[in-house]
N, CA, C and O atoms as CSV, one atom per row, in Angstrom:
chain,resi,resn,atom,element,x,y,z
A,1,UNK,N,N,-110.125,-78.955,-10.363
A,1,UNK,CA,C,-110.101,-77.649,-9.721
A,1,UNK,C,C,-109.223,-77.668,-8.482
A,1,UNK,O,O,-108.468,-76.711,-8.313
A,2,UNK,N,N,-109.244,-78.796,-7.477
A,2,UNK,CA,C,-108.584,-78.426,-6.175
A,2,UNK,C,C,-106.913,-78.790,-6.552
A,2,UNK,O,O,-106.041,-78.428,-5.762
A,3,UNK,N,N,-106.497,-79.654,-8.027
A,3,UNK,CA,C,-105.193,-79.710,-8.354
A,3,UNK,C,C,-104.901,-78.303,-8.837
A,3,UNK,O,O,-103.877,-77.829,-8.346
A,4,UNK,N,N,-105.585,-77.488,-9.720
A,4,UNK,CA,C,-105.198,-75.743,-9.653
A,4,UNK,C,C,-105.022,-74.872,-8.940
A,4,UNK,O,O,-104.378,-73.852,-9.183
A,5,UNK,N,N,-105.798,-75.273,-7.556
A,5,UNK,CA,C,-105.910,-74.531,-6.293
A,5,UNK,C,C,-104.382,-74.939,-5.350
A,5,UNK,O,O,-103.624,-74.168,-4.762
A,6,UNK,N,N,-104.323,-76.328,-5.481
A,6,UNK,CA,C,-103.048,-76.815,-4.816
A,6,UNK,C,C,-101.675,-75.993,-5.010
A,6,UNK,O,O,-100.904,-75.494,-4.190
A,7,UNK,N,N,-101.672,-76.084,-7.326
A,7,UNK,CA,C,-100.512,-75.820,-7.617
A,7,UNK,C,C,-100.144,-74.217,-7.552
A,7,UNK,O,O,-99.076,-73.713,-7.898
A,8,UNK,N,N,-101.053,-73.687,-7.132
A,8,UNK,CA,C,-101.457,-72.172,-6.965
A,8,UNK,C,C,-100.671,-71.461,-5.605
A,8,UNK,O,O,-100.134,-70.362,-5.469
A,9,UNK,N,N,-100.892,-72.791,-4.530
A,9,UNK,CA,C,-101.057,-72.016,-3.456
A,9,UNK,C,C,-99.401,-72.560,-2.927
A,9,UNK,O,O,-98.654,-71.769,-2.350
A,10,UNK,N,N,-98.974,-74.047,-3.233
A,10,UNK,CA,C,-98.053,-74.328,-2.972
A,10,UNK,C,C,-96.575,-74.545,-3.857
A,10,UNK,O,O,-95.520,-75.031,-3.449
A,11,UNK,N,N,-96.994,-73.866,-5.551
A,11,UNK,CA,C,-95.917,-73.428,-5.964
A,11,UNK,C,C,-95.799,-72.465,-6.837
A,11,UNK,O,O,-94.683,-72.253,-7.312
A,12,UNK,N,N,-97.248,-71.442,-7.357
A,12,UNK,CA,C,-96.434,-70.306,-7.395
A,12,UNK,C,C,-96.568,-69.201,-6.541
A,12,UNK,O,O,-96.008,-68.148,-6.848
A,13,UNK,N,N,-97.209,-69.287,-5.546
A,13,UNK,CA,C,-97.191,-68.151,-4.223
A,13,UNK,C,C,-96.139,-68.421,-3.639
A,13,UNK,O,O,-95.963,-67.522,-2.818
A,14,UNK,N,N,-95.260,-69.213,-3.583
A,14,UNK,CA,C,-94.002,-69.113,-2.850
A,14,UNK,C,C,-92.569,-68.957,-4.363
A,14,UNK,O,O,-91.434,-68.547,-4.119
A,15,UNK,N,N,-92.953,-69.311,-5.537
A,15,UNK,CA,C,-92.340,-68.528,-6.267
A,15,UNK,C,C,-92.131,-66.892,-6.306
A,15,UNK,O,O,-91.201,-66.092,-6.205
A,16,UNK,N,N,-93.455,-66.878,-6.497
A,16,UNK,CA,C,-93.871,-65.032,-6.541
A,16,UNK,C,C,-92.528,-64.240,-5.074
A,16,UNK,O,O,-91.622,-63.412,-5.176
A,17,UNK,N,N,-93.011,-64.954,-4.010
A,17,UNK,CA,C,-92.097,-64.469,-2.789
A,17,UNK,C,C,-90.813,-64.587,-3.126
A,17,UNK,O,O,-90.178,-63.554,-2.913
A,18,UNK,N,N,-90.053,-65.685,-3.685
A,18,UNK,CA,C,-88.804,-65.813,-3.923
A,18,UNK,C,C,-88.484,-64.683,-5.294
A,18,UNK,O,O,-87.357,-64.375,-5.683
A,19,UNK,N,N,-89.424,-64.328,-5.710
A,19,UNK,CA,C,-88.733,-63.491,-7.385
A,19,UNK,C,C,-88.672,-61.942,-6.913
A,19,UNK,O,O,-88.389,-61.187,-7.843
A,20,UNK,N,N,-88.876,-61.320,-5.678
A,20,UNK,CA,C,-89.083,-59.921,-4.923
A,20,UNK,C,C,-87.867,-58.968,-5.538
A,20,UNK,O,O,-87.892,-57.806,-5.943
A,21,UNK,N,N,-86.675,-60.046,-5.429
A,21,UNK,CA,C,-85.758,-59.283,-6.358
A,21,UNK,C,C,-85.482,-58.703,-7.615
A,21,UNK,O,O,-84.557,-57.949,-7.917
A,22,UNK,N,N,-86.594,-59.241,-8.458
A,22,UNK,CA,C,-87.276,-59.425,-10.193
A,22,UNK,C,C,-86.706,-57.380,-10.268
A,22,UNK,O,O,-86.390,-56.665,-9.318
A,23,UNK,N,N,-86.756,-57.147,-11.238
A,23,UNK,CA,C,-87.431,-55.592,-12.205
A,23,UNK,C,C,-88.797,-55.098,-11.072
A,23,UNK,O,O,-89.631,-55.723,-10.417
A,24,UNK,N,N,-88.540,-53.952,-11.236
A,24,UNK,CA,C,-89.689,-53.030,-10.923
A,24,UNK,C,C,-91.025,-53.440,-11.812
A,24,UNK,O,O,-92.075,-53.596,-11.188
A,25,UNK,N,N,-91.022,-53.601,-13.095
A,25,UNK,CA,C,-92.043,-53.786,-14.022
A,25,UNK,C,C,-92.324,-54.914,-13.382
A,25,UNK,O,O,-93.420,-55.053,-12.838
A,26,UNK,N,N,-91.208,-56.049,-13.352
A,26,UNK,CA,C,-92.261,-57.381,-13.479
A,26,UNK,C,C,-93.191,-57.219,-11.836
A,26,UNK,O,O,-94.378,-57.531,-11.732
A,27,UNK,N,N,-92.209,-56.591,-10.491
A,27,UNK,CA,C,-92.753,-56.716,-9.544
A,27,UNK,C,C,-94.254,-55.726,-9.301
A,27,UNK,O,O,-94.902,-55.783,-8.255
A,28,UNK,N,N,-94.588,-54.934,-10.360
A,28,UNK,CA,C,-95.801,-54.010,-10.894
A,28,UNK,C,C,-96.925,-55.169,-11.126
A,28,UNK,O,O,-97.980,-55.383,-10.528
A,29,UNK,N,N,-96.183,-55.960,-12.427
A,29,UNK,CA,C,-97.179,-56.516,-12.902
A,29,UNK,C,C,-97.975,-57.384,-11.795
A,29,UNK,O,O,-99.155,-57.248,-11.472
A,30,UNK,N,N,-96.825,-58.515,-11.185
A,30,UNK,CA,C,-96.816,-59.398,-10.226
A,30,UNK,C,C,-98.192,-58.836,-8.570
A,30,UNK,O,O,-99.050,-59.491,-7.978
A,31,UNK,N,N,-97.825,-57.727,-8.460
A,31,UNK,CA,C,-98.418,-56.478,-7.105
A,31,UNK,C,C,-100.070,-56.613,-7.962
A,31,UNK,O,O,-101.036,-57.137,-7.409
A,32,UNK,N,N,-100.112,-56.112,-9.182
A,32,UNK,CA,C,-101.413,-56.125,-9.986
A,32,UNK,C,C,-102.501,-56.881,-10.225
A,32,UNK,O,O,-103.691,-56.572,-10.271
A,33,UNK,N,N,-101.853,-58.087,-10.396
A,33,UNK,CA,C,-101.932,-59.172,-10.709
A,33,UNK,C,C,-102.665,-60.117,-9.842
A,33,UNK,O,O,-103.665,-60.689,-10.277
A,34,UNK,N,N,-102.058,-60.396,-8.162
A,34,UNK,CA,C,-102.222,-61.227,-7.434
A,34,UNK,C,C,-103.493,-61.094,-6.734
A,34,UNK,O,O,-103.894,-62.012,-6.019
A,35,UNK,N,N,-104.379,-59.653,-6.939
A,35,UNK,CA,C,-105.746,-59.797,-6.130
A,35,UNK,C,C,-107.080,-60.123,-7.630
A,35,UNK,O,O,-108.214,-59.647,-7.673
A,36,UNK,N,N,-106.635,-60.757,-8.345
A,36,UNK,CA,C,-107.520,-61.407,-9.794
A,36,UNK,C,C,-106.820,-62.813,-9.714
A,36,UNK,O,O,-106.888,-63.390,-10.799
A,37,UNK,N,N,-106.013,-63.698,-8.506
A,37,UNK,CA,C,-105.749,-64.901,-8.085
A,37,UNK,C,C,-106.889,-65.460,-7.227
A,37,UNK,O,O,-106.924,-66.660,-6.958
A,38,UNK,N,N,-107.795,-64.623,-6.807
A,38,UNK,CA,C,-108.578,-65.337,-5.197
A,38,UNK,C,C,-109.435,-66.205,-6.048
A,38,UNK,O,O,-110.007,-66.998,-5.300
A,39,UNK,N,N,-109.777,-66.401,-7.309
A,39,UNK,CA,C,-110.677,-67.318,-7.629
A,39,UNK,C,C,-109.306,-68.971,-7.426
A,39,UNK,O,O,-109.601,-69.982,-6.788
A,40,UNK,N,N,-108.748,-68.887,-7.721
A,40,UNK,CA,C,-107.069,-69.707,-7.835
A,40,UNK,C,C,-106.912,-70.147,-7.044
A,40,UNK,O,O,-106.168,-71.117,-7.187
A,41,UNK,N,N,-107.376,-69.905,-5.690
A,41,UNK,CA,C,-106.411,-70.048,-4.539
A,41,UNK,C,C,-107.756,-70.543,-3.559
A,41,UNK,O,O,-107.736,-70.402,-2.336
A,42,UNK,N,N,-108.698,-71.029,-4.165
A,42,UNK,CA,C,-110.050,-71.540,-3.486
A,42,UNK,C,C,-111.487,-70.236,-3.198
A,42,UNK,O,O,-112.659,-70.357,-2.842
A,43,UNK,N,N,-110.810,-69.311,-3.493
A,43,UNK,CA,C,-111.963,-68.205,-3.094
A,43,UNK,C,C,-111.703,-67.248,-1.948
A,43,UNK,O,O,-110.667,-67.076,-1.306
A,44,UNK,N,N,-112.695,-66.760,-1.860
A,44,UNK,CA,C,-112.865,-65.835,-0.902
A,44,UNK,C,C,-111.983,-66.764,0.788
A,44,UNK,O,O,-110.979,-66.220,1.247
A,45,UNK,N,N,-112.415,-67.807,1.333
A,45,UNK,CA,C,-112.192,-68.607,2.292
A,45,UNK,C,C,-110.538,-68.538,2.418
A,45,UNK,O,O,-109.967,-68.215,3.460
A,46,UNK,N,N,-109.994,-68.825,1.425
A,46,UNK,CA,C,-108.345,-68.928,1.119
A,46,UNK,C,C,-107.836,-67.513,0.499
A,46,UNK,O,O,-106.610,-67.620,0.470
A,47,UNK,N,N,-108.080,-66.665,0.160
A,47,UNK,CA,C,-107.701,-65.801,-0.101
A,47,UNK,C,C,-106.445,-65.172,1.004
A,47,UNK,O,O,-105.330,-64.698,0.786
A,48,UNK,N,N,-106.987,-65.349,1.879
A,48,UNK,CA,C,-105.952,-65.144,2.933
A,48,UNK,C,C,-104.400,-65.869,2.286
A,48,UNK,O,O,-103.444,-65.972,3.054
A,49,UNK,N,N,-104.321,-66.194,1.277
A,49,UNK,CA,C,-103.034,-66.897,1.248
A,49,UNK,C,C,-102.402,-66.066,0.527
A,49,UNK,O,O,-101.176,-66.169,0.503
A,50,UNK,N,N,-103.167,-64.837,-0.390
A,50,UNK,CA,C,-101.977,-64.014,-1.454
A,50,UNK,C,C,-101.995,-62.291,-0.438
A,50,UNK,O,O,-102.044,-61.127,-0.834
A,51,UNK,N,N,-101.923,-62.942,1.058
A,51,UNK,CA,C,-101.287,-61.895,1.917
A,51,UNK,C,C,-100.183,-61.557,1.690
A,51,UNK,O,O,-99.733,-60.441,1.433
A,52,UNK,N,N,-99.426,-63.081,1.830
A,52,UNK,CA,C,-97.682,-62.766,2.531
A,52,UNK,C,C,-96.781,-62.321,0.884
A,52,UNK,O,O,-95.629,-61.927,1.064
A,53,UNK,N,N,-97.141,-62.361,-0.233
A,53,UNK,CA,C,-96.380,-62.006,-0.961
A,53,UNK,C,C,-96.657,-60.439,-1.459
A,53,UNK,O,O,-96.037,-59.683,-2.208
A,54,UNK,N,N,-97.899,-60.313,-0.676
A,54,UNK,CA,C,-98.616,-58.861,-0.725
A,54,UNK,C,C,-97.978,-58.235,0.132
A,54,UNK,O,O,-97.273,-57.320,-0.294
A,55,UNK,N,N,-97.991,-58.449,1.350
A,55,UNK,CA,C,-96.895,-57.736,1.694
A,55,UNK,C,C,-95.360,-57.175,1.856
A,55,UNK,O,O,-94.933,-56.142,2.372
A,56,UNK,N,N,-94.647,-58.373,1.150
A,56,UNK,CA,C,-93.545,-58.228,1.115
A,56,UNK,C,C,-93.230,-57.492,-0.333
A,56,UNK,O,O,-92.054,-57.430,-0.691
A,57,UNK,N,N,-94.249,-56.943,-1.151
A,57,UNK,CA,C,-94.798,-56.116,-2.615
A,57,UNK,C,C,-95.007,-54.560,-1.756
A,57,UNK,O,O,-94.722,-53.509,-2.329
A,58,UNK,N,N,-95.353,-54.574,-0.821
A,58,UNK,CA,C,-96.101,-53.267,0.209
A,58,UNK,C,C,-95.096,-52.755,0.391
A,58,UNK,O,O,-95.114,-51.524,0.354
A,59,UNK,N,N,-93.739,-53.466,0.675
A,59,UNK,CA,C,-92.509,-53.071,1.531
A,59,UNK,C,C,-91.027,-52.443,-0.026
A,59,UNK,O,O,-90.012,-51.763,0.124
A,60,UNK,N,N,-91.475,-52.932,-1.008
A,60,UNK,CA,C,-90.736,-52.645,-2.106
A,60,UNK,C,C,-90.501,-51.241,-2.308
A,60,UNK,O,O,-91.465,-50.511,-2.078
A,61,UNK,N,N,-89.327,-50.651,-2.726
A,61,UNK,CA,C,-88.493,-49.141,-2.886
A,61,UNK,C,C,-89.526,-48.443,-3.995
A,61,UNK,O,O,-89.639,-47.224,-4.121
A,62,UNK,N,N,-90.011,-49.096,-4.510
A,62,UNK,CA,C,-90.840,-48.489,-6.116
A,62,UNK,C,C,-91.906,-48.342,-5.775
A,62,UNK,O,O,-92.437,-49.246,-5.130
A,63,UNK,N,N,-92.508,-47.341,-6.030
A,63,UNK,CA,C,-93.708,-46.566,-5.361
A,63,UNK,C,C,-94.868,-47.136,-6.580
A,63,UNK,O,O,-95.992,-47.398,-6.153
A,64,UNK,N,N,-94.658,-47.286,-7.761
A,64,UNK,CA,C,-95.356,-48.004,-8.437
A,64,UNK,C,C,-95.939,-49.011,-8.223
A,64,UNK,O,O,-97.158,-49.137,-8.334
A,65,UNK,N,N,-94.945,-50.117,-7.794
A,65,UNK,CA,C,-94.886,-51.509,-6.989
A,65,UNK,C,C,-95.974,-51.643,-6.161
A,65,UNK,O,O,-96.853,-52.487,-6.338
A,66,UNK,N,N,-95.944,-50.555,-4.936
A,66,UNK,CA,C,-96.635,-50.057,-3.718
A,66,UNK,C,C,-98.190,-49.883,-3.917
A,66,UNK,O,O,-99.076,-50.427,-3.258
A,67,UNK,N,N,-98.313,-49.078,-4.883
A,67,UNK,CA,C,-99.530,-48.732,-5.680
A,67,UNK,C,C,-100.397,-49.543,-5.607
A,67,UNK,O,O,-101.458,-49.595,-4.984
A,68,UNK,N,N,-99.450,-50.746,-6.873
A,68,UNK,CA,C,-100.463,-51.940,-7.252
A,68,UNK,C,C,-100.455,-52.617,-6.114
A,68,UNK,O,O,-101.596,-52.702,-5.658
A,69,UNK,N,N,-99.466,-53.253,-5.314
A,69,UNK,CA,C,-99.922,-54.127,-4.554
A,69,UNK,C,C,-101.036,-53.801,-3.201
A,69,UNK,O,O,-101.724,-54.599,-2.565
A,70,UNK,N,N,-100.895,-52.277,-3.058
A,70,UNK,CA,C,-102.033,-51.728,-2.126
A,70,UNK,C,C,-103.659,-52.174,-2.752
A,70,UNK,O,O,-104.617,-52.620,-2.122
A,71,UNK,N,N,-103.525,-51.843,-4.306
A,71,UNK,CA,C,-105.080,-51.838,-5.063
A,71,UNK,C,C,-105.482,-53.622,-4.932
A,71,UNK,O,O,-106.611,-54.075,-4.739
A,72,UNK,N,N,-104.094,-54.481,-5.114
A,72,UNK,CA,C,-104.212,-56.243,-4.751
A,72,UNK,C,C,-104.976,-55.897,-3.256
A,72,UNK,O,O,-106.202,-56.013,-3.232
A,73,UNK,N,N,-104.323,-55.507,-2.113
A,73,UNK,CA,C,-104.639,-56.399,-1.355
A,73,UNK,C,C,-106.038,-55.724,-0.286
A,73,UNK,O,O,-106.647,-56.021,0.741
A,74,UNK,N,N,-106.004,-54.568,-1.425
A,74,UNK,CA,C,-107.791,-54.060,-0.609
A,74,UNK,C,C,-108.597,-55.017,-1.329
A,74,UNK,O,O,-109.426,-55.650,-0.675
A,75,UNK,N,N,-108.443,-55.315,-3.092
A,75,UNK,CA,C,-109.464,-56.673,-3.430
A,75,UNK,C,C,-109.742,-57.534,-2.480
A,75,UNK,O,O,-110.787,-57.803,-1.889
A,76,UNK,N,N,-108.043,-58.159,-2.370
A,76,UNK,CA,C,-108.356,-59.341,-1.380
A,76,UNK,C,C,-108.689,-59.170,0.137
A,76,UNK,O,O,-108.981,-60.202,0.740
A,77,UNK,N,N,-108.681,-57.971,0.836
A,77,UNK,CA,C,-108.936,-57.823,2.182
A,77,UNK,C,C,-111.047,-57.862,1.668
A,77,UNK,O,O,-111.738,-58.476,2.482
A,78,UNK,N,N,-111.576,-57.421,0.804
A,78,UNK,CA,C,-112.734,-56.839,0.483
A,78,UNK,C,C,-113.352,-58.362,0.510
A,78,UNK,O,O,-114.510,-58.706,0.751
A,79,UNK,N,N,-112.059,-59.264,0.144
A,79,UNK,CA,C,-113.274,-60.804,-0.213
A,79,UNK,C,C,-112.786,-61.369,0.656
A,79,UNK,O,O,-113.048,-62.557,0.465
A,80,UNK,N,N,-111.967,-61.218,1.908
A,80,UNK,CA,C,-112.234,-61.973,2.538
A,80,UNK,C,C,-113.280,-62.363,3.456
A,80,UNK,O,O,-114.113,-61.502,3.176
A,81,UNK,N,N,-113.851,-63.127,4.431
A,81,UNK,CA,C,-114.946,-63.579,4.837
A,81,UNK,C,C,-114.728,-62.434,5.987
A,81,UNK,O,O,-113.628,-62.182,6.478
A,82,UNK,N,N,-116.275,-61.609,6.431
A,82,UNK,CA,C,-115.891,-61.074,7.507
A,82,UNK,C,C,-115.167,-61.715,8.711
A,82,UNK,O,O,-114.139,-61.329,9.268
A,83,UNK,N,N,-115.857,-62.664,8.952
A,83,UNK,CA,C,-115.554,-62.854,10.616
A,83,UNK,C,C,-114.106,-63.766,10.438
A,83,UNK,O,O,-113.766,-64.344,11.470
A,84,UNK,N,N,-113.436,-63.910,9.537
A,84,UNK,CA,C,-112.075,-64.262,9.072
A,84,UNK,C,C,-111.486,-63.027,9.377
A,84,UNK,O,O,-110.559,-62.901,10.177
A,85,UNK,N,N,-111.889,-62.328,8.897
A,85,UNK,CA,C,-111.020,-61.024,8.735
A,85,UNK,C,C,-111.258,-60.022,10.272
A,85,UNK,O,O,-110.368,-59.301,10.725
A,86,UNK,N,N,-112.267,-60.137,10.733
A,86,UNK,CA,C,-111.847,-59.498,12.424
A,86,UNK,C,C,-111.426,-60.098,13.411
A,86,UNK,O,O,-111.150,-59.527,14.466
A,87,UNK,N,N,-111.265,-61.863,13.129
A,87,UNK,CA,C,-110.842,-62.890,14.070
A,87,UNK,C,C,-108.872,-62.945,13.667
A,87,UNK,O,O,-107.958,-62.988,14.492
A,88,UNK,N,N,-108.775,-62.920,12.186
A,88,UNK,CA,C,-107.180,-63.158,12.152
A,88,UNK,C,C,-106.786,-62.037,11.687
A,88,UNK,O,O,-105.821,-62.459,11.049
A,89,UNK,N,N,-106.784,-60.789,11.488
A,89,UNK,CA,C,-106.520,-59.360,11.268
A,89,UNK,C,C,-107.170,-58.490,11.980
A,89,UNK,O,O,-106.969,-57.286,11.818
């Protein structure tokens, strides 16, 4: 489990960031996709890690894009730990 969590967090969350340039579709799917990762990425505790490609999904021209990655990252704002989430946000 913590080798899935590793390969999760340190090579495809910084893939995902590098592919921003991808299709509208794939960057849909990708925006959709990334808040059904927090089990992946250690849980609720680490979740904080499928922020930064969430936001740079937030900032995309395609309002579609925008959509999904808004519906990602209320999941993941929802699991993160409270006092995580009023201490580093």
């Amino acid at each position: 489990l913590f080798l899935k969590i590793c390969v999760c967090t340190q090579e495809l969350l910084p893939f995902l960031i590098d592919g921003v340039d991808d299709e509208d579709e794939v960057l849909a799917a990708i925006a959709g996709s990334l808040g059904k990762l927090i089990p992946h990425v250690g849980g609720p505790a680490r979740a904080h890690a499928l922020l930064p490609p969430l936001e740079l999904l937030l900032a995309v021209e395609e309002s579609t894009v925008r959509d999904e990655a808004t519906e990602s990252t209320l999941i993941v704002a929802d699991a993160l730990p409270q006092e995580s989430f009023q201490n580093q946000y």
